[in-house]
MDTraj code that builds the backbone (N, CA, C; nanometers):
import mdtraj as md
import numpy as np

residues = "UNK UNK UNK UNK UNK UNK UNK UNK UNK UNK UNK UNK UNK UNK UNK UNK UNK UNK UNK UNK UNK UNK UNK UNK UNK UNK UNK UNK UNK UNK UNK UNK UNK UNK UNK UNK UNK UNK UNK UNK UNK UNK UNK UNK UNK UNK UNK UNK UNK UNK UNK UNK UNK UNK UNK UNK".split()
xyz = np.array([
    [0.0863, -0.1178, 0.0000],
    [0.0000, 0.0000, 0.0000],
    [0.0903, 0.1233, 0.0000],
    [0.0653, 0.2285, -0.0852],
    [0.1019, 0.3191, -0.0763],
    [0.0909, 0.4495, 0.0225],
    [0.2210, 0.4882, 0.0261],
    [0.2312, 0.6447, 0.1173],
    [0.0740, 0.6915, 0.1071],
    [0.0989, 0.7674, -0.0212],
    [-0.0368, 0.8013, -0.0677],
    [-0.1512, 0.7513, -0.0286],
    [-0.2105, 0.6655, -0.0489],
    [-0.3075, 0.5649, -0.0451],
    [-0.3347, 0.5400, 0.1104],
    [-0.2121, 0.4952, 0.2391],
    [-0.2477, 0.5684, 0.3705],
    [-0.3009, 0.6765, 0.4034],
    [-0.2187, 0.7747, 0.3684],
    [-0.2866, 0.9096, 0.3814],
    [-0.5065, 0.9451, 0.3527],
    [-0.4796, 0.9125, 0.2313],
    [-0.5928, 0.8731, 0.1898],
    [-0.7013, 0.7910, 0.2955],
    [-0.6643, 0.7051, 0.3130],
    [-0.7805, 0.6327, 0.4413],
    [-0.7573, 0.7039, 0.5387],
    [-0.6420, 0.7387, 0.6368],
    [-0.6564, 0.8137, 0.7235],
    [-0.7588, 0.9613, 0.7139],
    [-0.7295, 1.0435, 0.5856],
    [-0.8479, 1.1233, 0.5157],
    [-0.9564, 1.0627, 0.5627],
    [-1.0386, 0.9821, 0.4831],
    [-1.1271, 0.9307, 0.5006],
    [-1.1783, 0.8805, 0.6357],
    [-1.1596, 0.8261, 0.7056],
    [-1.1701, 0.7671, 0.8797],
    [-1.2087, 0.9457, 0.9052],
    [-1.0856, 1.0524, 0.8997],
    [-1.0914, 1.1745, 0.9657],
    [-1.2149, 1.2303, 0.9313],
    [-1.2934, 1.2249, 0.8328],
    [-1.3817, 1.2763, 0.7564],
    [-1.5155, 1.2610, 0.7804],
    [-1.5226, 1.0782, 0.8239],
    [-1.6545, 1.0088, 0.8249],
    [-1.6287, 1.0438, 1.0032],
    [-1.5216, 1.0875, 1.0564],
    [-1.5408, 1.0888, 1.2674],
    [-1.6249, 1.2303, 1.2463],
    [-1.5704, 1.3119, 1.1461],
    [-1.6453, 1.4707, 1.1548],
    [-1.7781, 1.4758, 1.1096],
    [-1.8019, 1.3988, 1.0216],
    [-1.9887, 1.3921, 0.9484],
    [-2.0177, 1.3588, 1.0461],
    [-1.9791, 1.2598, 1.1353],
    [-2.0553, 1.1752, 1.2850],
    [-2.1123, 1.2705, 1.3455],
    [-1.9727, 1.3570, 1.4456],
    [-2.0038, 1.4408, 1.5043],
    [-2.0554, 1.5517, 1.4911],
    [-2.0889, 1.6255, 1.3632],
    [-2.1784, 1.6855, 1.2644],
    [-2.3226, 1.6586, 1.2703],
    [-2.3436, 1.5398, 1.2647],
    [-2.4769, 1.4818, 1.2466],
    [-2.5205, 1.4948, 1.4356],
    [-2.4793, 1.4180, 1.4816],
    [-2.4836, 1.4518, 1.6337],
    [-2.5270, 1.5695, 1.6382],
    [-2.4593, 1.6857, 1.6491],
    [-2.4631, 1.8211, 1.6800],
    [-2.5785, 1.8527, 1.6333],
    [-2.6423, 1.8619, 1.4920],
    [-2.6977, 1.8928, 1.4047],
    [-2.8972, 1.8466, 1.4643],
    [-2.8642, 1.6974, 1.4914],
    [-3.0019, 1.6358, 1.5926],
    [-3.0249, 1.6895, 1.6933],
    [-2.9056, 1.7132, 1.8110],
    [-2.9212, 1.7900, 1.9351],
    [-2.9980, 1.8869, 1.9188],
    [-2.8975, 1.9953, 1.7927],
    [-2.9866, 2.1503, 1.8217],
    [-3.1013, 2.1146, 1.7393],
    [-3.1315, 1.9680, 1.6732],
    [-3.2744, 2.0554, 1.6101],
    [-3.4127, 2.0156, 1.7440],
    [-3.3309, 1.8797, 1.8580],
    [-3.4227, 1.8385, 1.9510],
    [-3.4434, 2.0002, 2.0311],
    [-3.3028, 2.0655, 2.0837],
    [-3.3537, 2.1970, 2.1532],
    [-3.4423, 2.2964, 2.0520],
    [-3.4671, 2.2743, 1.9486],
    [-3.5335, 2.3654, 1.8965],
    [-3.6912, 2.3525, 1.8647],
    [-3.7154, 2.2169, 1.8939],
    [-3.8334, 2.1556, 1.8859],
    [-3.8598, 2.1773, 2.0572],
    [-3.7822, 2.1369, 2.1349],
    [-3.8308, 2.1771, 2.2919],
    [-3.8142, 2.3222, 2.3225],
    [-3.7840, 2.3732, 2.2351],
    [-3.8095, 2.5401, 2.2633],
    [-3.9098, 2.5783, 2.2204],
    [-3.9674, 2.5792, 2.0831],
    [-4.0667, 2.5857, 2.0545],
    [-4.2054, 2.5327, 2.0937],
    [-4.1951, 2.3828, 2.1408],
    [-4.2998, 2.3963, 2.2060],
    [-4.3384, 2.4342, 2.3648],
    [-4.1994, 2.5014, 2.4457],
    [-4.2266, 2.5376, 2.5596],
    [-4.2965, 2.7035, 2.5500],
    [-4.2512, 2.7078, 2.4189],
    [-4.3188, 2.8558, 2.3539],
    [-4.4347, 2.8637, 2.3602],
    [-4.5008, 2.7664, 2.2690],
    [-4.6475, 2.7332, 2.2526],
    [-4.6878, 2.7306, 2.3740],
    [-4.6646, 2.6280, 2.4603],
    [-4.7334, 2.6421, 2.6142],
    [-4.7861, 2.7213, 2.6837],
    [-4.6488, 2.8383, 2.6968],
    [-4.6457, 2.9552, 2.7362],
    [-4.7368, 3.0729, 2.6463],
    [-4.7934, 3.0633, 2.5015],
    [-4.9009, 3.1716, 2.4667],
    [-4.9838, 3.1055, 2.4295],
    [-4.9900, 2.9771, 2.4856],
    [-5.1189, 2.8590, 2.4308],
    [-5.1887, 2.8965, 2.6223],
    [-5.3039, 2.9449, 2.6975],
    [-5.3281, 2.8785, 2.7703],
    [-5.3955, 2.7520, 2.8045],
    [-5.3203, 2.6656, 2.8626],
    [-5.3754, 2.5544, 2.8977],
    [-5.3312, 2.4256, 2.8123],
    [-5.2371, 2.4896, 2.7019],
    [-5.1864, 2.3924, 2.6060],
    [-5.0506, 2.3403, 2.6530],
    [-5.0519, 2.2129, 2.6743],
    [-4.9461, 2.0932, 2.6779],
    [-5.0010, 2.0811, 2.8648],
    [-5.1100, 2.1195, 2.9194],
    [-5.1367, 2.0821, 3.0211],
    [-5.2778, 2.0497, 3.0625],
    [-5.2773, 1.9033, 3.1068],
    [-5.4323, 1.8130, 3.0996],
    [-5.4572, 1.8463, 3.2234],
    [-5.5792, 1.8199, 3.2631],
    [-5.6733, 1.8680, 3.3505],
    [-5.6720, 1.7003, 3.4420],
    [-5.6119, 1.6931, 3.5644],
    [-5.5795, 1.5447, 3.6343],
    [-5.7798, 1.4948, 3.5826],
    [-5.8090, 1.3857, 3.6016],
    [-5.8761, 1.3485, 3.5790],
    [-5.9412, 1.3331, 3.7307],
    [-6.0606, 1.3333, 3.7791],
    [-6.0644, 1.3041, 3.9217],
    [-6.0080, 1.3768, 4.0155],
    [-5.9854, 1.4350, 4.0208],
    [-5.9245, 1.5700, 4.0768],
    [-6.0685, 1.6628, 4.1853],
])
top = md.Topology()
chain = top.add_chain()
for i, resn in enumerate(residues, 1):
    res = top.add_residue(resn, chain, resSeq=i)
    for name in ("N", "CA", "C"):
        top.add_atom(name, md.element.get_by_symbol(name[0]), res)
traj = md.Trajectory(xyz[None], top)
């Protein structure tokens, strides 16, 4: 195997660890952005995202 051709996979390995952690990042902020938004809604929804105990 070539110089070259190491380099090359090492490239590659380095590349596919950064899309990983890319993709990671990328889910996180879109979960905080979905739990922001709907703590939004809550807050100028009254009474929305909160049930009434049943039997109460």
């Amino acid at each position: 195997m070539s110089h070259y051709h190491t380099d090359l996979l090492r490239l590659q390995r380095h590349l596919e660890m950064l899309l990983r952690a890319l993709t990671a990042s990328t889910i996180a902020e879109q979960e905080a952005h979905r739990q922001a938004a709907e703590r939004a809604r809550e807050l100028r929804e009254p009474g929305a995202g909160r049930r009434p105990e049943v039997g109460v």
